[in-house]
C-alpha beads as a LAMMPS data file, in Angstrom:
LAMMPS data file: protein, C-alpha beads

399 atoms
398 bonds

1 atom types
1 bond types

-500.0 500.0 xlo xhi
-500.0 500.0 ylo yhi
-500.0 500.0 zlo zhi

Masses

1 110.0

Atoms # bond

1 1 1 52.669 -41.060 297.309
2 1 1 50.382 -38.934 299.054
3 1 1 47.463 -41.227 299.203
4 1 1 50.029 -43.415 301.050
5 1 1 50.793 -40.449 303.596
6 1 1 46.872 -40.238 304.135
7 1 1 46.735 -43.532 304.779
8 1 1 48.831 -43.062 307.256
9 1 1 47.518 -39.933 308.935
10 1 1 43.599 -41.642 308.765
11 1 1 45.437 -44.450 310.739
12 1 1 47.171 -42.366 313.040
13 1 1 43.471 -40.551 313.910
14 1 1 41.774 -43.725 314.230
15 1 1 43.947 -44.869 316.484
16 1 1 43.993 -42.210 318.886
17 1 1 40.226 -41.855 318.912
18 1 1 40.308 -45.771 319.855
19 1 1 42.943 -45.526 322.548
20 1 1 41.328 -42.115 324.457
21 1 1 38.185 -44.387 324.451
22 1 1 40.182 -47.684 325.826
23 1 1 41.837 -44.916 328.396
24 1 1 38.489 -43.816 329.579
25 1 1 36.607 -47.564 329.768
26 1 1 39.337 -50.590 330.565
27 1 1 36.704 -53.254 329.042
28 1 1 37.709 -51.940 325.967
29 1 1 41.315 -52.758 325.904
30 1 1 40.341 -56.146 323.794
31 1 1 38.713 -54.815 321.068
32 1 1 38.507 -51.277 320.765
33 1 1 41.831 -50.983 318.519
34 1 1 41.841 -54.208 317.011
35 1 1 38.049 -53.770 315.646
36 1 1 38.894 -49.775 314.361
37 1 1 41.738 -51.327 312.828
38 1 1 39.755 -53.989 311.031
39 1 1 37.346 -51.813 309.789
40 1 1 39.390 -49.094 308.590
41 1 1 40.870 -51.572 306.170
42 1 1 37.381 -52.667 304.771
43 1 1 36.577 -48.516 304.134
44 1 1 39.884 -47.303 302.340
45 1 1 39.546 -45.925 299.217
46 1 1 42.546 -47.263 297.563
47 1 1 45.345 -49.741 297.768
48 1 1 48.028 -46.814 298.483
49 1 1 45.743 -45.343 301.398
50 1 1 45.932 -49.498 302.546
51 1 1 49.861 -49.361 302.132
52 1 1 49.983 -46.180 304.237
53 1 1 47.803 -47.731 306.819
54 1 1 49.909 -51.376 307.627
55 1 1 53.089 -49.202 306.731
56 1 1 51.838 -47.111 310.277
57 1 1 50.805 -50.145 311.763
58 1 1 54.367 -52.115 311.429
59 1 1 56.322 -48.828 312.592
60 1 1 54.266 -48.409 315.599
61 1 1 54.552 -52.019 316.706
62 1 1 58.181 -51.864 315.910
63 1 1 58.978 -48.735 317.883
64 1 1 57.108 -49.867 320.658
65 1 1 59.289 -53.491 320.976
66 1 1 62.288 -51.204 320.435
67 1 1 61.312 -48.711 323.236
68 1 1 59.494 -51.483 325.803
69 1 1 61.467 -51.404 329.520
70 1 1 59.886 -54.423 330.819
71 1 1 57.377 -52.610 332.719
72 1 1 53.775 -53.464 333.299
73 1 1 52.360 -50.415 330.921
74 1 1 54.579 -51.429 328.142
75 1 1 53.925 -55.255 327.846
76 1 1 50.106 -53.730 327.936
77 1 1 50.874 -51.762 325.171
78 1 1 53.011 -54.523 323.017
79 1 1 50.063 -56.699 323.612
80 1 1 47.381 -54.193 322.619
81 1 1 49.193 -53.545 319.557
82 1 1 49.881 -56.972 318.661
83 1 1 45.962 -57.528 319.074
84 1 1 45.875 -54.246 316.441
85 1 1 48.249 -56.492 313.975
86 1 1 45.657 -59.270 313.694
87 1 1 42.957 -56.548 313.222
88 1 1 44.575 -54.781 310.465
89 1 1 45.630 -58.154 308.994
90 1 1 42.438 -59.595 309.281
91 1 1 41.031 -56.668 307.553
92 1 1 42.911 -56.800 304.478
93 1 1 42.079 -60.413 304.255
94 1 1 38.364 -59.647 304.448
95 1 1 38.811 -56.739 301.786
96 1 1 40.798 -58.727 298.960
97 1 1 38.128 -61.855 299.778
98 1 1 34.990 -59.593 299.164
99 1 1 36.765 -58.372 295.734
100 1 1 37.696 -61.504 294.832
101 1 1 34.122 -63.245 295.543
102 1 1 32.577 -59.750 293.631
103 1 1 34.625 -60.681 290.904
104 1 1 33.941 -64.637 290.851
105 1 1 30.041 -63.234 291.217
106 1 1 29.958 -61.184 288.300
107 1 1 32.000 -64.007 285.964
108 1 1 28.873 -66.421 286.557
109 1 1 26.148 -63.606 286.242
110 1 1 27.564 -62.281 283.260
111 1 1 27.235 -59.014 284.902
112 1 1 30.019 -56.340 284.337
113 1 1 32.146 -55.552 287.262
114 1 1 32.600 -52.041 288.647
115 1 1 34.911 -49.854 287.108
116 1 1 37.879 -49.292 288.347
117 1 1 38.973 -45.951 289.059
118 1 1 42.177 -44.444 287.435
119 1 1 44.728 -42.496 290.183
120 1 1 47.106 -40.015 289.099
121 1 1 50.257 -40.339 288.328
122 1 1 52.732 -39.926 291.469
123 1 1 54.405 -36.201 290.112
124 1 1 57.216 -34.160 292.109
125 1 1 54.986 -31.896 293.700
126 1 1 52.921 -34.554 295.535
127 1 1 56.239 -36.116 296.863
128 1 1 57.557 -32.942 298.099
129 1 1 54.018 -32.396 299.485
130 1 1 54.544 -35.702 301.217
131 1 1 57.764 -34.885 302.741
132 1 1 57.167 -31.752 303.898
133 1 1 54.163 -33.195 305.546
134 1 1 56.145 -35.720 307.398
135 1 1 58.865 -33.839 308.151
136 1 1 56.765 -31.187 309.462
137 1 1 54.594 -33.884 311.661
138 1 1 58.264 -35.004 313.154
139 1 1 58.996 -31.748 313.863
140 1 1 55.924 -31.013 316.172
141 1 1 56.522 -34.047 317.754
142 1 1 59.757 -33.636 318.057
143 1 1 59.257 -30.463 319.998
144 1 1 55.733 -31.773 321.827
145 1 1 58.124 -34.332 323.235
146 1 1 60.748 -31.664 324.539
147 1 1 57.856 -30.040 326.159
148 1 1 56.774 -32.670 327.644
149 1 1 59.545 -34.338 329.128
150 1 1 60.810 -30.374 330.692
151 1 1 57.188 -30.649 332.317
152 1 1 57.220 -33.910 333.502
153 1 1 60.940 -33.536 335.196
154 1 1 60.140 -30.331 337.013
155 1 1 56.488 -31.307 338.316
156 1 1 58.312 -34.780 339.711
157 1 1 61.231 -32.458 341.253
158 1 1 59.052 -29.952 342.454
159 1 1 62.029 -28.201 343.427
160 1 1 64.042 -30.363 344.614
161 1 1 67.453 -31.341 343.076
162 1 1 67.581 -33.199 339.816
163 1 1 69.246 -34.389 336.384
164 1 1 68.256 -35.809 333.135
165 1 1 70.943 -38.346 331.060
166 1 1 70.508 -39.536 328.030
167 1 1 70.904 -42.620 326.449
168 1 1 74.460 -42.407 324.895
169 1 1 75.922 -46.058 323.060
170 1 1 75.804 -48.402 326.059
171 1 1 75.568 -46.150 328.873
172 1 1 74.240 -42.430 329.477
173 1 1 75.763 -39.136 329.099
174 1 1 74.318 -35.887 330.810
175 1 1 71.410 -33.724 329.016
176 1 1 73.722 -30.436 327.762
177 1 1 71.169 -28.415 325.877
178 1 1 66.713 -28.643 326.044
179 1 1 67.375 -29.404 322.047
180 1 1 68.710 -33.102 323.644
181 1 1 64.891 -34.160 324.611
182 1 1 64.252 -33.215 321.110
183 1 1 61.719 -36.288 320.178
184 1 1 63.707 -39.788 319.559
185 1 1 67.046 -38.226 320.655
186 1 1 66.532 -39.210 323.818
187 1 1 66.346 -43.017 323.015
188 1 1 69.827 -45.364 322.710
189 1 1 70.259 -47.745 319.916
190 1 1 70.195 -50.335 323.810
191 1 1 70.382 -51.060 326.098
192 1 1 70.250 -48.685 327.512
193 1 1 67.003 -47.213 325.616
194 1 1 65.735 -44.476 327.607
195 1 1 66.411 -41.211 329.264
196 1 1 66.615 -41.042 333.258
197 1 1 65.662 -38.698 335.724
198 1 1 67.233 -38.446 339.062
199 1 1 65.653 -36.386 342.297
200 1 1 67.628 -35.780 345.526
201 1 1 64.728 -36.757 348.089
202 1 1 66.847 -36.206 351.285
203 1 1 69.511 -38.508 351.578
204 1 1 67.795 -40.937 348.946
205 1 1 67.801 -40.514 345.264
206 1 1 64.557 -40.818 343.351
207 1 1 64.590 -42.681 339.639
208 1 1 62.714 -42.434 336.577
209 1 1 62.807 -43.493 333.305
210 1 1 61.298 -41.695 329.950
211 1 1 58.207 -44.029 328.500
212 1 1 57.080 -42.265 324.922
213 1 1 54.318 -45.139 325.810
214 1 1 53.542 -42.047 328.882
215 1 1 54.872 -39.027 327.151
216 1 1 56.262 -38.887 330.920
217 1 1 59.061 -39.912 333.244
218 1 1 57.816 -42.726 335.252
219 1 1 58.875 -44.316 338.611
220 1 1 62.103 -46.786 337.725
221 1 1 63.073 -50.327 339.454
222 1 1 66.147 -51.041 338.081
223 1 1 69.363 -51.014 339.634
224 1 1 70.880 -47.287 340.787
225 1 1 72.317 -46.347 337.368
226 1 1 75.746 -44.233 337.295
227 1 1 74.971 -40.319 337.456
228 1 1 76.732 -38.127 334.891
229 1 1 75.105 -35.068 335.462
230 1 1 74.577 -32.282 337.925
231 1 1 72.438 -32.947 340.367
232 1 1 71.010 -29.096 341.078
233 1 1 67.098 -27.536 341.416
234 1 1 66.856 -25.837 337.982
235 1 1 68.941 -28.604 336.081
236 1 1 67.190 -27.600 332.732
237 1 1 67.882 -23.990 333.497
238 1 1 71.241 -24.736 333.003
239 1 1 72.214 -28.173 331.818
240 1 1 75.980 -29.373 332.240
241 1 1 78.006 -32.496 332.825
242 1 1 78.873 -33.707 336.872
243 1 1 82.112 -32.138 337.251
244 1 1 82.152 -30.543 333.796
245 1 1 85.801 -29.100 334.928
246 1 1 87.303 -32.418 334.884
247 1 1 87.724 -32.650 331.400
248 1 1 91.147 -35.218 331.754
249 1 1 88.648 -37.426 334.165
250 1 1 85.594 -39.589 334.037
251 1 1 83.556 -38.180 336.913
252 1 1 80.266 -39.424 337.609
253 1 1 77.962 -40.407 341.009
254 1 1 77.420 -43.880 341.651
255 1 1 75.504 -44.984 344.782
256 1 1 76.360 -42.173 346.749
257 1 1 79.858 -42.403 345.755
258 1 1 81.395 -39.444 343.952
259 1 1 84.207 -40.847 341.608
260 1 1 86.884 -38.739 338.934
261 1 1 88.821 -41.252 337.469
262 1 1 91.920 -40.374 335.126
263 1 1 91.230 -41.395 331.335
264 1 1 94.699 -42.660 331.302
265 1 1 93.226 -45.552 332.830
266 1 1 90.438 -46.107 330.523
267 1 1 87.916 -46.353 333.402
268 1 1 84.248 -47.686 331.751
269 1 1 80.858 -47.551 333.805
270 1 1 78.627 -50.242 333.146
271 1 1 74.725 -49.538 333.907
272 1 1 74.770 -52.559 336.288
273 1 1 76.941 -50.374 338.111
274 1 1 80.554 -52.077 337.687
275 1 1 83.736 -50.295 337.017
276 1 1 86.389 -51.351 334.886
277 1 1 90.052 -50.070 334.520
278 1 1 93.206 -50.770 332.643
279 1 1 96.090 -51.301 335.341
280 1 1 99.677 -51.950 333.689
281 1 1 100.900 -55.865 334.819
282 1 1 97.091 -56.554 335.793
283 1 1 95.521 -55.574 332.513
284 1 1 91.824 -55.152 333.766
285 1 1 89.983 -54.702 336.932
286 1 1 86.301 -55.158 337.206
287 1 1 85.529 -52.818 340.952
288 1 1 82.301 -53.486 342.121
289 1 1 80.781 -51.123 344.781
290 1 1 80.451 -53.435 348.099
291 1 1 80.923 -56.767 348.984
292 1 1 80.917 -58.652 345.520
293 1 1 78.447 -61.801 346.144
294 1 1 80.977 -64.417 344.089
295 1 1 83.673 -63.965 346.906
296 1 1 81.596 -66.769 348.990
297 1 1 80.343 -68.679 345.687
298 1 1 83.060 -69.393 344.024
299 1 1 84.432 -70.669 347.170
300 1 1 84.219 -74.519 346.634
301 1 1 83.051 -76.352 349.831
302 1 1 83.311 -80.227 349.590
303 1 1 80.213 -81.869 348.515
304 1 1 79.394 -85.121 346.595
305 1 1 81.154 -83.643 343.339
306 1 1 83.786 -82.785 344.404
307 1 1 86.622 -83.263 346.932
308 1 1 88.372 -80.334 348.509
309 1 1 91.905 -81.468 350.208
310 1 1 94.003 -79.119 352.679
311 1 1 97.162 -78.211 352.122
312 1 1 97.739 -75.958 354.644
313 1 1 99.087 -72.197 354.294
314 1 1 100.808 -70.762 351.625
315 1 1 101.536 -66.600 351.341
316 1 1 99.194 -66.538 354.803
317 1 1 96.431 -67.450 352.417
318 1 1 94.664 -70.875 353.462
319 1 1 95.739 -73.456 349.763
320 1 1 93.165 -76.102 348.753
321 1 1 93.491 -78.443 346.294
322 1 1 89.394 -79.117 344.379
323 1 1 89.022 -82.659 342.613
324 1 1 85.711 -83.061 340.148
325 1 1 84.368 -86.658 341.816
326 1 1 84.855 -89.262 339.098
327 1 1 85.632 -86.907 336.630
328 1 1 89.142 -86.358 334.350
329 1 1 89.346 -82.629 334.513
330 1 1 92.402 -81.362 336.138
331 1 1 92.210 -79.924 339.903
332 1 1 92.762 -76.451 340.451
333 1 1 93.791 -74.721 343.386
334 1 1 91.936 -72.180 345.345
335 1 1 94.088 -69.593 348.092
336 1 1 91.529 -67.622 350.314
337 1 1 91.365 -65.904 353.590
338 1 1 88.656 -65.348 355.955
339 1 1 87.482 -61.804 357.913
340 1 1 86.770 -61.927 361.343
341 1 1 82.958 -63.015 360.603
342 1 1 84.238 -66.118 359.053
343 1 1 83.064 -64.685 355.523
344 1 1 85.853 -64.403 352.670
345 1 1 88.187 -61.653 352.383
346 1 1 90.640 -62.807 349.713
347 1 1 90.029 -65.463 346.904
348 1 1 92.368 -66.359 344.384
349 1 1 91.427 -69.762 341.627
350 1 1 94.406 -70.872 339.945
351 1 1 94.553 -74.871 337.647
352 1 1 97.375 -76.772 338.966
353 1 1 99.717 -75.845 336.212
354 1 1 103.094 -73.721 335.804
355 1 1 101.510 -71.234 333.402
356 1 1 98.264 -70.877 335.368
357 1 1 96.018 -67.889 335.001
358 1 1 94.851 -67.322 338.167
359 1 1 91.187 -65.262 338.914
360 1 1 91.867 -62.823 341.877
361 1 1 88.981 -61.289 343.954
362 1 1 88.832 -58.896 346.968
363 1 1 86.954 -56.728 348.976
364 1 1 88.590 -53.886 350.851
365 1 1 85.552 -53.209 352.786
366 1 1 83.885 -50.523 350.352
367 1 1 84.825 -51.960 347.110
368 1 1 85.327 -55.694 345.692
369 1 1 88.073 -56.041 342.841
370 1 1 88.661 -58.666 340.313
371 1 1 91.550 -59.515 338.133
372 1 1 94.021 -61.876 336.692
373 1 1 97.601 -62.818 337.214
374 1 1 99.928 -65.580 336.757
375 1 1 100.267 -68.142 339.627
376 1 1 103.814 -66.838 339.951
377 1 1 102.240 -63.737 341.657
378 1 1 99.999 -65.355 344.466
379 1 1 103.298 -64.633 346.786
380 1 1 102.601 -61.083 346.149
381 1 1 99.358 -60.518 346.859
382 1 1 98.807 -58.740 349.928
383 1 1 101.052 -55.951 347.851
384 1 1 98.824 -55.762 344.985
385 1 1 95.977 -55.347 347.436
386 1 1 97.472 -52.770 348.869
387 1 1 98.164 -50.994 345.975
388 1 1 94.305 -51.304 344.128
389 1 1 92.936 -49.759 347.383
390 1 1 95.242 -47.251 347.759
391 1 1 94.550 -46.340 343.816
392 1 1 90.900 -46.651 343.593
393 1 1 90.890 -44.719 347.322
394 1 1 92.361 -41.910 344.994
395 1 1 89.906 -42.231 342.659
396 1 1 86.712 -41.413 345.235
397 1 1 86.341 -37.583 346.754
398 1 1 85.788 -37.744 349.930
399 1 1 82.794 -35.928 351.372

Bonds

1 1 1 2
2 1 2 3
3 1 3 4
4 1 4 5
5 1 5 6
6 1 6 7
7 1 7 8
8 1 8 9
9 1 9 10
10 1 10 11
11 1 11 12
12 1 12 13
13 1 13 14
14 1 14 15
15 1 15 16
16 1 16 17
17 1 17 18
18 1 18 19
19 1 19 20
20 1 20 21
21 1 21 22
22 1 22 23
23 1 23 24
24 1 24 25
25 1 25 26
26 1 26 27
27 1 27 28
28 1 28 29
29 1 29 30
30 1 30 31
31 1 31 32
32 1 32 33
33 1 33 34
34 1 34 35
35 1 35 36
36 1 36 37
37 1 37 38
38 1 38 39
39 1 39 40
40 1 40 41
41 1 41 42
42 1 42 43
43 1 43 44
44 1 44 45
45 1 45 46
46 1 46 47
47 1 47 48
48 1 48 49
49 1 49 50
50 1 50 51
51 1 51 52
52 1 52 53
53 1 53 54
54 1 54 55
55 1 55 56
56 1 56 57
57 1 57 58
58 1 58 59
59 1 59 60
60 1 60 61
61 1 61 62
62 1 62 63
63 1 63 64
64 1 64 65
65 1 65 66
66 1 66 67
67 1 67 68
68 1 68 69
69 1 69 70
70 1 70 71
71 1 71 72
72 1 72 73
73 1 73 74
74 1 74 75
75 1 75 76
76 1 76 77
77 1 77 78
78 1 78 79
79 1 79 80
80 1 80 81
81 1 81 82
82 1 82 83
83 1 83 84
84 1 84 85
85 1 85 86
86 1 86 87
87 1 87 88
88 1 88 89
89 1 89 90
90 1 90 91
91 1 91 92
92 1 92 93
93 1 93 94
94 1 94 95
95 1 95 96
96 1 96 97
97 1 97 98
98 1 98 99
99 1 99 100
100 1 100 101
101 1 101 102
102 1 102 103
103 1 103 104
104 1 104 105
105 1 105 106
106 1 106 107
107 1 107 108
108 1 108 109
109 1 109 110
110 1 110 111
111 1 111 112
112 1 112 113
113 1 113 114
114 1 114 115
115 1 115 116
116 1 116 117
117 1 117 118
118 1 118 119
119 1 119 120
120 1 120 121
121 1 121 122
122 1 122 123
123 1 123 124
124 1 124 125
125 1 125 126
126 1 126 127
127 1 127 128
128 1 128 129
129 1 129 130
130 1 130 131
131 1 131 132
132 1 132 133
133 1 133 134
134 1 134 135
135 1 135 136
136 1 136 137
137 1 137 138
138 1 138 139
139 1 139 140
140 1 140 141
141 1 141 142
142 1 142 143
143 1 143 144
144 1 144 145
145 1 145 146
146 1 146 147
147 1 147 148
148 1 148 149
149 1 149 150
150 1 150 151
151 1 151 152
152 1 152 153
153 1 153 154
154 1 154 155
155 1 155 156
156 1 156 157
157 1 157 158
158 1 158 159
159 1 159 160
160 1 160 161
161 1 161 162
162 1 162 163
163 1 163 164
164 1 164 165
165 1 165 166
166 1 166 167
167 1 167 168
168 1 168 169
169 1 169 170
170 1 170 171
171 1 171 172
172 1 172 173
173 1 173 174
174 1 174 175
175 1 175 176
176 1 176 177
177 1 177 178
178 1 178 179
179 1 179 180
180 1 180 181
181 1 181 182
182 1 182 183
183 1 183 184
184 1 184 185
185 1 185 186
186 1 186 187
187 1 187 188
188 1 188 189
189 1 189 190
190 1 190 191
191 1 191 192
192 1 192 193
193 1 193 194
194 1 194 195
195 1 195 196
196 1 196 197
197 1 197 198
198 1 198 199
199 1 199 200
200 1 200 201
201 1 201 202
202 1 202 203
203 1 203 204
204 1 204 205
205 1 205 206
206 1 206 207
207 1 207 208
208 1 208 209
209 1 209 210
210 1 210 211
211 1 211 212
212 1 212 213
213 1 213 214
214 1 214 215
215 1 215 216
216 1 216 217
217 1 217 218
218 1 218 219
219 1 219 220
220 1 220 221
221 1 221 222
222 1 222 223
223 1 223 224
224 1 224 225
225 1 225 226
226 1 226 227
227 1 227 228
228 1 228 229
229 1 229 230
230 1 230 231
231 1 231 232
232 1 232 233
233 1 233 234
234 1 234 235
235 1 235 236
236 1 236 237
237 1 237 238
238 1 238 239
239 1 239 240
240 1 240 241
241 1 241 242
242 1 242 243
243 1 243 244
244 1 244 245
245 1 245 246
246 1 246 247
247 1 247 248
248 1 248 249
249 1 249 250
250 1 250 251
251 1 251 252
252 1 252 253
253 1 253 254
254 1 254 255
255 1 255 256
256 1 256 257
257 1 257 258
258 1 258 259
259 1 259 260
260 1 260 261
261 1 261 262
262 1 262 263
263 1 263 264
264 1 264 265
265 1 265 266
266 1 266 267
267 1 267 268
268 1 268 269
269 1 269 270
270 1 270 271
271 1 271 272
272 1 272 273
273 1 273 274
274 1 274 275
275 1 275 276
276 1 276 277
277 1 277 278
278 1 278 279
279 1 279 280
280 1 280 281
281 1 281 282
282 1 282 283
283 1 283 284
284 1 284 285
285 1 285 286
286 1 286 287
287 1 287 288
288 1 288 289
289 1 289 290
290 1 290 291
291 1 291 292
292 1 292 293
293 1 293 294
294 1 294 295
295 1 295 296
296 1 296 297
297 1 297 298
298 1 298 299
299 1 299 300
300 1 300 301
301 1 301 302
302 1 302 303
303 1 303 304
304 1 304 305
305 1 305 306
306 1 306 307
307 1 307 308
308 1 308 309
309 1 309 310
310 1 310 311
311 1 311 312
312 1 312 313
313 1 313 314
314 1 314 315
315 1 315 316
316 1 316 317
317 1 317 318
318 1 318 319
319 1 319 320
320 1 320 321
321 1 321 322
322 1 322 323
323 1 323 324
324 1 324 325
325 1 325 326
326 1 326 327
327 1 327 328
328 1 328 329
329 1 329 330
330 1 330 331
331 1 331 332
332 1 332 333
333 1 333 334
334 1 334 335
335 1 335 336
336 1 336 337
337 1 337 338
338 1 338 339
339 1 339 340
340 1 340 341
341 1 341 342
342 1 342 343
343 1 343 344
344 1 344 345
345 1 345 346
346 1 346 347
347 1 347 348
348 1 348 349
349 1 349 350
350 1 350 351
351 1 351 352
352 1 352 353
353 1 353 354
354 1 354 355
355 1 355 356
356 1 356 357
357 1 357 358
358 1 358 359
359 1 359 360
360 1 360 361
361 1 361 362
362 1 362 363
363 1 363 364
364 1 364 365
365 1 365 366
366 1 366 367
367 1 367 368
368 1 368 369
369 1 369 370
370 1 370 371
371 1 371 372
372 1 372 373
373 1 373 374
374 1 374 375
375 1 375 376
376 1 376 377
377 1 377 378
378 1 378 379
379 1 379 380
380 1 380 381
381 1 381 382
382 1 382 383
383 1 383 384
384 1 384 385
385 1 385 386
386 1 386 387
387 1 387 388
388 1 388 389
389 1 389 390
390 1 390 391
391 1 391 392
392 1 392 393
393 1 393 394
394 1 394 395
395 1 395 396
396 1 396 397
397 1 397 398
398 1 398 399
């Protein structure tokens, strides 16, 4: 057992020597690891230092893919490492080839092959040897990460206002206690994976994402994730929840919006930034922040598949009736109204049948909703916009 942890740790050391010497000269990106790799198979003592070695090699790769955020320094990492895979593998082909021809050689020269030498038996104290090792080695990394990722957030904030999250399910939750950058606690079973830093630059809010590739926060593109922690200079100082009084509300930031929303309506924050809540008679609302693009695509124009016939006004909403060209599927009806740009305000999709469940989407100007409801309550839908805005306007503080 511990011939396997060596095999590991010899890995580990190997590797890093090769990657501080790809990190100094670029050229050797393509071969550096891979050949190390290769060789280090070939000059093992054992078949249990060779376990501990591919063992290393296969959790390293994995961790990586789990970790990888689609940017450019981790697909240069999965690729480096995949080059390592081929090295390693390639190695232990070479070293079970060259002791298979050895022993092919010495069958037709008569000549005695080399003996083989014995190991010890795997006992108690080498396993607990073994595990104290490793779980020592997590340890320091566990805290070498902590340290890290405190640096890295206060030299990018540089006094400025910030917050860490975590990952948390599928979505974040605020850093409450240092002990939360503790190694891999930071990473979500996905997405999301990582943990985020935000920075109040003025008006603007900075993002970054932990990369273990970096030991470092680095410079995020993705969409504005939802904020649920306080954004304040010496965040780490004292680490707490946005709003940690609202205990009986979900209160987070969300482009520039500051939102408390009751639990009784089981409100859920999606990282793409969407809102959903549970409204009694209109089950769930999706709120989108802005004009929601689908309010002019799912408008159906007429085209050469399909025919759109008037029908005039119905509720104050315009009512057309959309035919699939040469098709058998049964029209559907679509009710909208237009602003005063000419763009869509209103949009409700219903089929053309008594129990119809019709798709319902509206912007109020700040905020886009959609919903469901029977075609029985198209009649009533000025009041049920009324009353979403009117909630949801409860819902944001006002600065």
């Amino acid at each position: 057992m511990l011939d396997i942890f060596k095999g590991a740790a010899v890995t580990a050391i190997t590797w890093t020597l090769a990657y501080f010497y790809v990190s100094r000269f670029p050229a050797g990106f393509i071969w550096a690891l891979p050949s190390a790799s290769f060789l280090l198979q070939l000059l093992l003592p054992n078949r249990r230092w060779l376990l501990g070695s591919a063992a290393f090699c296969v959790g390293a790769i994995a961790l990586l893919v789990k970790s990888a955020d689609g940017s450019l320094g981790a697909a240069l990492g999965i690729a480096m490492l995949l080059w390592v895979a081929v090295g390693t593998v390639l190695g232990i082909t070479v070293r079970f080839a060259i002791r298979r021809a050895r022993a092919s050689y010495g069958k037709l020269t008569h000549t005695p092959p080399l003996p083989v030498r014995e190991l010890p038996p795997i006992s108690r104290r080498s396993v607990k040897l073994t595990a104290y090792a490793v779980a020592a080695l997590l340890a320091m990394y566990s805290l070498f990460v902590m340290h890290s990722a405190r640096v890295s957030a206060q030299q990018i904030a540089a006094g400025r206002s910030y917050c860490v999250q975590v990952a948390s399910g599928n979505n974040y939750r605020s850093v409450t206690s240092r002990l939360d950058l503790l190694g891999f606690r930071m990473m979500g079973d996905g997405p999301p994976h990582h943990a985020v830093l935000m920075v109040k630059s003025g008006s603007a809010l900075e993002m970054y994402h932990w990369s273990y590739f970096h030991n470092a926060f680095v410079q995020s593109d993705y969409v504005e994730r939802p904020i649920y922690c306080d954004l304040v200079p010496d965040f780490l100082a004292h680490p707490h929840r946005y709003r940690q009084e609202a205990k009986n509300s979900l209160s987070f930031l969300l482009k520039g919006h500051s939102f408390s929303i009751p639990k009784t309506y089981a409100p859920a924050v999606y990282t793409t930034g969407h809102i959903d809540i549970e409204v009694p008679r209109l089950n769930s609302i999706d709120i989108t922040l802005g004009r929601d693009g689908i309010l002019e695509a799912w408008r159906t124009k007429p085209d050469s598949e399909r025919r759109v016939e008037s029908l005039g006004k119905e509720h104050e909403l315009t009512k057309e009736r959309v035919r699939e060209a040469n098709s058998k599927y049964t029209p559907f009806l679509q009710f909208y109204e237009l602003d005063s740009l000419g763009q869509v305000k209103t949009l409700v999709l219903c089929e053309e049948t008594a129990q119809s469940n019709c798709t319902h989407i509206f912007s109020d100007g700040r905020l886009s909703y959609f919903f469901h409801h029977p075609l029985s309550e198209v009649s009533h839908w000025q009041q049920m916009q009324r009353t979403l805005s009117a909630m949801t306007e409860t819902f944001i503080d006002q600065p």
